[in-house]
Backbone as JSON Lines, residues from 0, in Angstrom:
{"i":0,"aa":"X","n":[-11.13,78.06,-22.97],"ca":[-9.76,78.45,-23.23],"c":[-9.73,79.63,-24.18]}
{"i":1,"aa":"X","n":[-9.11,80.46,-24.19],"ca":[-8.79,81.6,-24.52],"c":[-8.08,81.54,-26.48]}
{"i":2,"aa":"X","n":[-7.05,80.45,-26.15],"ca":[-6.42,79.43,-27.04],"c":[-7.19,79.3,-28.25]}
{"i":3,"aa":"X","n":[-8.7,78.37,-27.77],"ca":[-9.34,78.0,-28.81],"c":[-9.87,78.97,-29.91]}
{"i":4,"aa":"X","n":[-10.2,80.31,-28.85],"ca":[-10.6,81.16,-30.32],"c":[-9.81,81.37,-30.92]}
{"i":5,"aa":"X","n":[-8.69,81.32,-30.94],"ca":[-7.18,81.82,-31.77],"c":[-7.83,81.18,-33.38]}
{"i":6,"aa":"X","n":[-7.16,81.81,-34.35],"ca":[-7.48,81.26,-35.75],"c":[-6.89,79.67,-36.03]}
{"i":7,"aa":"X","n":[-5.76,79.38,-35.37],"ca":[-4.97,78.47,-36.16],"c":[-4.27,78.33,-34.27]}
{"i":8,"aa":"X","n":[-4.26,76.9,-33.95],"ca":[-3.81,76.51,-32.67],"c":[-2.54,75.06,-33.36]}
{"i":9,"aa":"X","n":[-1.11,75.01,-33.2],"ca":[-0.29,74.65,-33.34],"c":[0.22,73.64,-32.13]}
{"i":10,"aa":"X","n":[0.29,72.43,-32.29],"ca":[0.69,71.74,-30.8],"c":[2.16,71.31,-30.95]}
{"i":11,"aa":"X","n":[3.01,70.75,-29.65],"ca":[3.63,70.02,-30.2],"c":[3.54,68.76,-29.42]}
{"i":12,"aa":"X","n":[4.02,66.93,-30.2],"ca":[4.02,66.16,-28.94],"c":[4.51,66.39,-27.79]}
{"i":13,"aa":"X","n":[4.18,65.92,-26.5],"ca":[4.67,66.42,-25.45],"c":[5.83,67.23,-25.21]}
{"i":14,"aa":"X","n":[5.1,68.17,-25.52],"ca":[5.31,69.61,-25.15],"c":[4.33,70.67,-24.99]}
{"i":15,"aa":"X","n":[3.21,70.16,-25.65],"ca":[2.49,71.31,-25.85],"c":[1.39,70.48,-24.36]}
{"i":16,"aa":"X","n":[0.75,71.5,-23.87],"ca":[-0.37,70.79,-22.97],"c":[-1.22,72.11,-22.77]}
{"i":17,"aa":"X","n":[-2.58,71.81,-22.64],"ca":[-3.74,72.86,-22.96],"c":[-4.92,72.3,-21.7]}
{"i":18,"aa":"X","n":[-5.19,72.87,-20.41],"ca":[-6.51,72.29,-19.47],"c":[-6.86,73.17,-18.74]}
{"i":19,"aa":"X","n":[-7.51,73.22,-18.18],"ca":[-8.14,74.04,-17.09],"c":[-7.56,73.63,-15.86]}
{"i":20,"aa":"X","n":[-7.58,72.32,-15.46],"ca":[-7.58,71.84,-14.19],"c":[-6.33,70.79,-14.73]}
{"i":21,"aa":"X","n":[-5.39,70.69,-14.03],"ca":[-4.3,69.64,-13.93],"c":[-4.61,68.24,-13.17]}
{"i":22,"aa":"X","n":[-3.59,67.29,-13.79],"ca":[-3.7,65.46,-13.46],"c":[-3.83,65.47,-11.74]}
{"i":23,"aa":"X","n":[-3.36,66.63,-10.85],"ca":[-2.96,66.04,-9.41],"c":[-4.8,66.6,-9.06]}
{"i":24,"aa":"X","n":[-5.02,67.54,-9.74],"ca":[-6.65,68.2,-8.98],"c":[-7.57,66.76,-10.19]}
{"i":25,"aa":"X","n":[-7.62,66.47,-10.79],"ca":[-8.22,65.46,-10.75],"c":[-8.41,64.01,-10.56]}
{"i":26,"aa":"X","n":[-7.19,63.66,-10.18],"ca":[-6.89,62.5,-9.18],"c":[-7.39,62.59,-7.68]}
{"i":27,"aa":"X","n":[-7.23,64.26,-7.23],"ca":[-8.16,64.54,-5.96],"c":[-9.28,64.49,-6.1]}
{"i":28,"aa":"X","n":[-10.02,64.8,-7.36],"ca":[-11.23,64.73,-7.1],"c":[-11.88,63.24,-7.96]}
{"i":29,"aa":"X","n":[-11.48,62.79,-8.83],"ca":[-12.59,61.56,-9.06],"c":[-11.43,60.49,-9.06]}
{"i":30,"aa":"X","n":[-9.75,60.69,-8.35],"ca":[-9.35,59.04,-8.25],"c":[-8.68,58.97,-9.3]}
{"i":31,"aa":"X","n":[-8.57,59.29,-10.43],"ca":[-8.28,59.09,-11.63],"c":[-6.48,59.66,-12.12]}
{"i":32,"aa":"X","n":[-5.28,58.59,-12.48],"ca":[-4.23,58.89,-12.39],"c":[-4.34,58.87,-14.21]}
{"i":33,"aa":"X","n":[-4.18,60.55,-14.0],"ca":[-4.4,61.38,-16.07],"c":[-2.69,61.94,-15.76]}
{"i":34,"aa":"X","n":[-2.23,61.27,-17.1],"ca":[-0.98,62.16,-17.3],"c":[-1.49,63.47,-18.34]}
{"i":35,"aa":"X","n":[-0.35,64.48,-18.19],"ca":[-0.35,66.05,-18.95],"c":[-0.93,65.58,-20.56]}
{"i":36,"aa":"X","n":[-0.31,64.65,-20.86],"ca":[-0.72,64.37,-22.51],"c":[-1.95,63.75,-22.7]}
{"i":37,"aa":"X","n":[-2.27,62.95,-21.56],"ca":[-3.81,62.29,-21.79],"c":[-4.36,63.42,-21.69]}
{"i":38,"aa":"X","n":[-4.0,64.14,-20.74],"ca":[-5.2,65.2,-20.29],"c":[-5.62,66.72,-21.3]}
{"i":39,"aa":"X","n":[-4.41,67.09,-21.95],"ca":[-4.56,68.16,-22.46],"c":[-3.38,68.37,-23.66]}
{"i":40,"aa":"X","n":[-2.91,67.18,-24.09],"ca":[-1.55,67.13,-24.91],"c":[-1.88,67.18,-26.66]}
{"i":41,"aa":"X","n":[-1.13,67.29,-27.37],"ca":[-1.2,67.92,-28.65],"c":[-1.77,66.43,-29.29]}
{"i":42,"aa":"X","n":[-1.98,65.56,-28.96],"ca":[-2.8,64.24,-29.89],"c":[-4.33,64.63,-29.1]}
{"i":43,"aa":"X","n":[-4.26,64.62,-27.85],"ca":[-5.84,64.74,-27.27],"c":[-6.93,66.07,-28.18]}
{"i":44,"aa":"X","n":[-6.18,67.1,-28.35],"ca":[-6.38,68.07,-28.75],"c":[-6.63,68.16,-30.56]}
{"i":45,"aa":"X","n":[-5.85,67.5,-30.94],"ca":[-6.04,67.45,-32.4],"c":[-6.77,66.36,-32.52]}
{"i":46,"aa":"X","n":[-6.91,65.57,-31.68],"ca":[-7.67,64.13,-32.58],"c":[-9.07,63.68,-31.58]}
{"i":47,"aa":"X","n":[-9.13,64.17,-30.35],"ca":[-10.83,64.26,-29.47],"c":[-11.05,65.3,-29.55]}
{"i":48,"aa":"X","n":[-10.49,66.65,-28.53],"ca":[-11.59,67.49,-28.84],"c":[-11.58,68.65,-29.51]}
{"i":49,"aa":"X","n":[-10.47,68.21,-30.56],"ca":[-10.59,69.41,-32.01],"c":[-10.18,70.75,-31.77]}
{"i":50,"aa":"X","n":[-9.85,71.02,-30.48],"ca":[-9.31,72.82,-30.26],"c":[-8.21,72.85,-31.2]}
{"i":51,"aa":"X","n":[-7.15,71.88,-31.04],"ca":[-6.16,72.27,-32.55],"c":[-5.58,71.87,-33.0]}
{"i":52,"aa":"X","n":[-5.59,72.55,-34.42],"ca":[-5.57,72.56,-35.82],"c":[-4.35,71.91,-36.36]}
{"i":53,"aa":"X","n":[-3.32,71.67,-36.03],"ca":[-2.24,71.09,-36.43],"c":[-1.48,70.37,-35.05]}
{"i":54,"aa":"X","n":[-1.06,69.45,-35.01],"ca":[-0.32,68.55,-34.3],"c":[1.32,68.58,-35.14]}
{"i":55,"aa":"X","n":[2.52,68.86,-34.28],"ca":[3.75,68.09,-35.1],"c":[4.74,67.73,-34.06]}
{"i":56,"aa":"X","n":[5.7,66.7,-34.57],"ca":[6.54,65.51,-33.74],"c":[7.47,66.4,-32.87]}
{"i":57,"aa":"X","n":[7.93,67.79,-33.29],"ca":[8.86,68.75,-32.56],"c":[8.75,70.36,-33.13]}
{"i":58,"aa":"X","n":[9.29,70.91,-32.29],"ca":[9.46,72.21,-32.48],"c":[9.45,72.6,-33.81]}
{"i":59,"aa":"X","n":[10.48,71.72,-34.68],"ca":[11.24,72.33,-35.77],"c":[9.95,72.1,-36.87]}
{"i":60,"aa":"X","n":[9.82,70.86,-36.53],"ca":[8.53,70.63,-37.67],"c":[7.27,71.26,-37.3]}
{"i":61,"aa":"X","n":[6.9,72.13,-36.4],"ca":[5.55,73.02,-35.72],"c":[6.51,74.54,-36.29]}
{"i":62,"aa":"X","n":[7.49,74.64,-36.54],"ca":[7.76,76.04,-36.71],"c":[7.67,75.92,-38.42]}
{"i":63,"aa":"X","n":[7.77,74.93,-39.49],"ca":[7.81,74.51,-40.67],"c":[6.3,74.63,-40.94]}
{"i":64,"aa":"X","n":[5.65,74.21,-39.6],"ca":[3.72,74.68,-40.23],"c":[3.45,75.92,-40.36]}
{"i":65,"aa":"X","n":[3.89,76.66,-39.44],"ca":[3.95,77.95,-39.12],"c":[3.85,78.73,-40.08]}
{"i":66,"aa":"X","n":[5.52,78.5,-41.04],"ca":[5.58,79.08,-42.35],"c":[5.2,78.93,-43.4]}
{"i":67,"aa":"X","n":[4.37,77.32,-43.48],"ca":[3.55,77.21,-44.48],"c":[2.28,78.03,-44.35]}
{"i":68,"aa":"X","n":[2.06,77.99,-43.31],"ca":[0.24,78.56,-42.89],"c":[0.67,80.07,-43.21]}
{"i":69,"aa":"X","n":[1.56,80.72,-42.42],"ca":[2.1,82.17,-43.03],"c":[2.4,82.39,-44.44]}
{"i":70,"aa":"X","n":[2.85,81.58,-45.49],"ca":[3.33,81.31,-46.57],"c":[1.4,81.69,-47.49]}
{"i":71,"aa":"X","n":[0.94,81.22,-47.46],"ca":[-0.71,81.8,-47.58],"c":[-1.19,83.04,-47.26]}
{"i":72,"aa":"X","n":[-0.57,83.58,-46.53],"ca":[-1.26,85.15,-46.64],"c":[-0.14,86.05,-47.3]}
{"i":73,"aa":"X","n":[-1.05,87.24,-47.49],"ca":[-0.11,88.23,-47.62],"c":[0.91,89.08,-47.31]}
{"i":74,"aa":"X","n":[1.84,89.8,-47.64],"ca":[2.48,90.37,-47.21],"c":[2.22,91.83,-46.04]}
{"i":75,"aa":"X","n":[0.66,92.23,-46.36],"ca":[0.17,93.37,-45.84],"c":[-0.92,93.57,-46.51]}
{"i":76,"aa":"X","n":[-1.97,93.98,-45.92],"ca":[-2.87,94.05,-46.04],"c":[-3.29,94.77,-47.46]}
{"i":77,"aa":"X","n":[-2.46,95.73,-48.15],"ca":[-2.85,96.27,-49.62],"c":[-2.44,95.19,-50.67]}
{"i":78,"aa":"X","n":[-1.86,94.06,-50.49],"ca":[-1.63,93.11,-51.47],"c":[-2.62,92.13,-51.38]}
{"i":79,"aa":"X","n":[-2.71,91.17,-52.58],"ca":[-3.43,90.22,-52.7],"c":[-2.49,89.11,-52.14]}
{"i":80,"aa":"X","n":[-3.38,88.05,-51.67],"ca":[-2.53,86.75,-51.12],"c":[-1.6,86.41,-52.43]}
{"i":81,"aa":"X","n":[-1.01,84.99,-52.12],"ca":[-0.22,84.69,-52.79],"c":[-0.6,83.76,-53.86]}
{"i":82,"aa":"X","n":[-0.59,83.55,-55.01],"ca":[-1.15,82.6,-55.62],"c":[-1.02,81.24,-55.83]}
């Protein structure tokens, strides 16, 4: 995934979904009935296979990480972060 190199990957509960291959192509191929969130959803991702970095319950509270994680850097590159 393209995604994972990103610095900082933000999910939200079902909403967010991250795979290569979708639930209907792998039910064709090994049988197996995977919903979007088993398969690639913002708990699978933050808590098995670690691509990312923050999980939150909705939008509002994933846009509140946002500005904390932004809230840590600087304004531009000739300033020092924030203390």
């Amino acid at each position: 995934y393209s995604p994972a190199i990103t610095d900082f990957i933000l999910m939200v509960e079902n909403t967010s979904q991250m795979f290569i291959t979708g639930p209907q192509v792998i039910k064709s191929i090994t049988g197996e009935d995977v919903t979007l969130e088993e398969l690639g959803g913002a708990r699978t991702h933050s808590s098995k296979s670690g691509v990312a970095h923050f999980s939150a319950e909705s939008e509002q509270d994933c846009l509140a990480l946002v500005r904390k994680l932004l809230s840590y850097l600087p304004s531009n590159n000739m300033e020092d972060p924030p203390a």
